[in-house]
N, C-alpha and C positions, 0 to 999 in steps of 0.2 A: 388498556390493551397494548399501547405501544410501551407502556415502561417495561410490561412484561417478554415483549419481543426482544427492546433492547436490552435484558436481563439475560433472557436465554439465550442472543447472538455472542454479549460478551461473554457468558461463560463458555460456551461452545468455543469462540477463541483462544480463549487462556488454556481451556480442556488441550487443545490443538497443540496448542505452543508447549506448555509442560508435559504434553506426554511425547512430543519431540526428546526431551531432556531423558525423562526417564527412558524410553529406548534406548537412547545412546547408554545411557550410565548401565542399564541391565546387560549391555553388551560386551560392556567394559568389565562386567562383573562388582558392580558395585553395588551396594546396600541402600536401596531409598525406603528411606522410613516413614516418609508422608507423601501424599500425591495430595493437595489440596486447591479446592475450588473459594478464593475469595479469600481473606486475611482474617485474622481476628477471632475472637471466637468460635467454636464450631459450635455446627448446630446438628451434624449429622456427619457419624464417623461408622465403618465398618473395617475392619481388617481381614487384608486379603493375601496369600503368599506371600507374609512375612512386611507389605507395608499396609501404613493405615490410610483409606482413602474418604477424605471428608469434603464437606461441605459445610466453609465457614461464614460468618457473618457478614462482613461488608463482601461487595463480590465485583470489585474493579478490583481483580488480578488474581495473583494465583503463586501456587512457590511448588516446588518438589524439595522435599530437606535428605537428604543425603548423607549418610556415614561418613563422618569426618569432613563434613564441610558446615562455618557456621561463619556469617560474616561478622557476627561480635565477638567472635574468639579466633581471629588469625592464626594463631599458634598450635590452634587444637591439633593433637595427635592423636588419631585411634588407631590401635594395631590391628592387622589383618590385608590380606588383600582384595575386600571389598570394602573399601575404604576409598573415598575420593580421593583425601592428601597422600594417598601412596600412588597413582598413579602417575606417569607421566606427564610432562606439561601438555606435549603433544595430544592425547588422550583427555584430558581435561579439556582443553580447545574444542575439541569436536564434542566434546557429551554441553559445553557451552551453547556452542553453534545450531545442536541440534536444534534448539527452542525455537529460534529467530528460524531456520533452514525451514520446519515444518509449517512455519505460517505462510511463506511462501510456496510450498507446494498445495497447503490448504487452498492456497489462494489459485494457482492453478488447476487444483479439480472444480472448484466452483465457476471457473471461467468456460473450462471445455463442458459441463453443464452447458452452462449460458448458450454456446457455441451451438449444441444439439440442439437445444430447445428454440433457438431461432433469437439471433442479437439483435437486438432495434436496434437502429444507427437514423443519422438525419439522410433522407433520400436526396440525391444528385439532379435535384430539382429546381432551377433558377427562381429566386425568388423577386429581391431590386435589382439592378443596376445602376451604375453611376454613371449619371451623363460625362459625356464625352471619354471613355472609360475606353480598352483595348474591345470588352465583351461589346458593348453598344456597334463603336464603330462597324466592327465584324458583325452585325443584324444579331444580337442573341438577342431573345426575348424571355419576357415574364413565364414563366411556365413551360419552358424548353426542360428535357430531359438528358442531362450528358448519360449517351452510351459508353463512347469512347474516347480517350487520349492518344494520339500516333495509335501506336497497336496494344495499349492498356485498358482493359475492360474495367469500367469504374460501374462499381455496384454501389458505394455511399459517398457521400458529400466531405467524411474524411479521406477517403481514396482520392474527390477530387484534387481537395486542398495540398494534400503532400504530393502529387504528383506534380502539379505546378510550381510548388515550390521549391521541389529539388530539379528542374527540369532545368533547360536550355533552348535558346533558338524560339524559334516559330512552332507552334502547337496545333495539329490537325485535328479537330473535336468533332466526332460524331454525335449528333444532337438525332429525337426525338422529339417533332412538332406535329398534333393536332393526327398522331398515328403515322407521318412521312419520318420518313431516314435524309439528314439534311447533314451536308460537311462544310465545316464553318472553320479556314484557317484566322488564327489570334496571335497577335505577339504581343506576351505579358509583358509591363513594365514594372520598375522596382517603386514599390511604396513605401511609404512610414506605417507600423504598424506599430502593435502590440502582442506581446505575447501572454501566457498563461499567469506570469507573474507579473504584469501589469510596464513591464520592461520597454521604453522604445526600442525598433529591431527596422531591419529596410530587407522586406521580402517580395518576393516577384506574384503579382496578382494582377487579372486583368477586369478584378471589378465589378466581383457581382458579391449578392449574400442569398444564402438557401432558402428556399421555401419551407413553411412548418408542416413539411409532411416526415411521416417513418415509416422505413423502409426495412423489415424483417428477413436477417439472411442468416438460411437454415444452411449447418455446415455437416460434410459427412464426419466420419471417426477420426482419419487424418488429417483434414484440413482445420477441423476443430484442435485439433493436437498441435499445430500451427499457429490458431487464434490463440489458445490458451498462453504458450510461449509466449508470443509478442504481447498482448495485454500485460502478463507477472511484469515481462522483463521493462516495460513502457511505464506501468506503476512504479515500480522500484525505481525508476530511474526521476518523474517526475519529484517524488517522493524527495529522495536525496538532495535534489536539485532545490526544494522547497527548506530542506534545513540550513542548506549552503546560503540559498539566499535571505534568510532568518539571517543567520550568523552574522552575515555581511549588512544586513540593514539597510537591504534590498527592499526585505518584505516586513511590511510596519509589527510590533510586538502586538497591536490590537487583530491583528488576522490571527495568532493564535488562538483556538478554539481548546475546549475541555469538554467533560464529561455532559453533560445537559448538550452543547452541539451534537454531539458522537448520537447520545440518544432523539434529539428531533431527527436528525440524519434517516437513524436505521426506524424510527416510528414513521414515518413520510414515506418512508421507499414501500414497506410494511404494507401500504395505505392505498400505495399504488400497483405492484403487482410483486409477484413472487420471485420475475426475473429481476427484477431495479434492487430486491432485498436480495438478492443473492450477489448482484453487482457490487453493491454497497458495502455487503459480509467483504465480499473478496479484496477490494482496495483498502478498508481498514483491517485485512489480515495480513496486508503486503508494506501497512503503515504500523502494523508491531514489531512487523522481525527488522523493518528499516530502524526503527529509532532502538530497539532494543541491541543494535549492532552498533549505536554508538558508541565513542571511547569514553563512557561516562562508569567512575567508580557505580556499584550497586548495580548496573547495568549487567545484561549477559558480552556486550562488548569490553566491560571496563575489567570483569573477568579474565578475559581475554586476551585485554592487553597488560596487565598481570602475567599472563602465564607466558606473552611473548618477551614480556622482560625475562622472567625465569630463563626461558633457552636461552638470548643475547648476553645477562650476565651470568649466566651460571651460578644461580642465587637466589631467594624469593627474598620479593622486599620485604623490608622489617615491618613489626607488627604494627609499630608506632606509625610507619609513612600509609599502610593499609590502610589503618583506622582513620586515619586524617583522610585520606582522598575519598574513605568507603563514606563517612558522616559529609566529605564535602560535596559525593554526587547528590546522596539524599538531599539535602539542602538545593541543590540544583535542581531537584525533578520534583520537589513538593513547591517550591517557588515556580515552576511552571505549570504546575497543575494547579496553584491557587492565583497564579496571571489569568489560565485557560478558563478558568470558572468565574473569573471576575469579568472578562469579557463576555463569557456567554450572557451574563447578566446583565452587563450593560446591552448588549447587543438583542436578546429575545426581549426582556422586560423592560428598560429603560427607554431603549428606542423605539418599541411597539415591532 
């Protein structure tokens, strides 16, 4: 059951991403002659207004093939004006962009879902403290309830966390004890921490860790409209952050994950409830249009920045430098997808 979850989540994704493309190109007036689910042979084809829409064999990804666009034939020219290569570079950029663009909005309807349907978050419920700590000294206790911060209504234990962390001065906390309203002034001090990338950082905390309760908070149309927002834009930004610090070797090459993670991933959340797979969907919908925005040839970014060379020189590069950079991203994204599968293997089978 979950292979077949993770089957129908990745297609549904790719579905997303390339019909981003195809929009944009029908817009633009151009000719897509395939809409396809998955690489390689097909195993089920229909044609519909002029493209053919199939369902091919492997099904980690997907392509839209296009009138006058062929990455093994740079040069190709086909006349007419539903034609890719007669387009604009400008226009080309955006039927590019589309792809990446839609997984990110995909990714915000499944958030403001989430939103309606009520988001578990960890509750603003003290769990330890550390002795001699700013919370101790000020009397918090095991199973205090923060209401408030100065005049911040803290509904989850990430509301508390970022509010102390970006704060200042002395902090007036409204606590919940044993059903009484109790005010307990604190003044955080800077600690050594860690952050999400395993980074030392010196943040302002005064010293406790949450209790394993959750805390479900159902949002109306607007303010889900809000959550959705900040979640995309909070993913994409983690996200980025996560290839920066790859790059930099920040974050070890064994934390890359592949296809067998992706799928325990979406089989487990599957396993657990409807809202954790829609969760799940939504951050690896917001972890395709990020990496596909890469400046990597074969990429829908390395497209891209192809077409921004075209406007700067006033020129498309030659066939020869195309080919060269297009065979060297492949080479680049098959060498990562056969690191990503050699770790998952080490990682699920080898270490138990």
């Amino acid at each position: 059951m979950g292979t077949i979850t993770f089957l129908l989540v990745l297609s549904f994704l790719v579905f997303f991403h390339e019909l981003g493309h195809f929009l944009a190109a029908k817009f633009f007036g151009v000719k897509v002659q395939v809409f396809s689910i998955g690489f390689g042979k097909k195993i089920y084809a229909k044609e519909w207004k002029g493209t053919v829409w199939q369902f091919a064999l492997v099904p980690l990804g997907g392509y839209v093939k296009m009138k006058g666009q062929d990455d093994t034939k740079p040069g190709l020219v086909e006349e007419g004006n539903d034609s890719y290569n007669n387009k604009t570079p400008w226009q080309r950029i955006i039927i590019l962009f589309a792809g990446p663009f839609a997984n990110f909005i995909l990714a915000a309807i499944l958030y403001f879902v989430i939103a309606l349907a009520g988001a578990n978050s960890l509750s603003p419920t003290v769990g330890q403290i550390q002795p001699n700590s700013p919370a101790q000294k000020a009397g918090i206790e095991a199973g205090d309830i923060i209401l408030k911060i100065n005049d911040k209504n803290i509904k989850t234990w990430e509301d508390l966390g970022n509010y102390i962390k970006n704060s200042q001065g002395s902090l007036k906390f409204i606590i919940e004890r044993d059903g009484k309203v109790i005010a307990k002034t604190i003044n955080p001090y800077i600690s050594d921490a860690q952050n999400i990338f395993k980074e030392n950082i010196k943040k302002r905390m005064i010293g406790i860790s949450p209790a394993p309760k959750i805390v479900t908070i159902y949002h109306n149309p607007i303010s889900a409209l809000s959550y959705a927002w900040d979640k995309t834009i909070e993913s994409s930004k983690m996200i980025f952050l996560g290839v920066q610090k790859l790059i930099q070797g920040i974050i070890p090459s064994s934390e890359v994950g592949g296809v067998i993670s992706i799928g325990k991933v979406i089989s487990d959340a599957s396993e657990s409830s409807i809202i954790a797979l829609l969760a799940i969907t939504a951050l690896i919908s917001v972890n395709l249009g990020v990496l596909n925005l890469l400046p990597i040839p074969a990429l829908d970014g390395g497209h891209i920045m192809f077409n921004l060379y075209e406007i700067i020189a006033r020129r498309k590069p030659s066939d020869q430098v195309f080919m060269f950079l297009t065979l060297a991203g492949w080479v680049i994204l098959a060498s990562l997808m056969l690191l990503g599968i050699y770790n998952d293997i080490n990682r699920i089978f080898l270490k138990g």
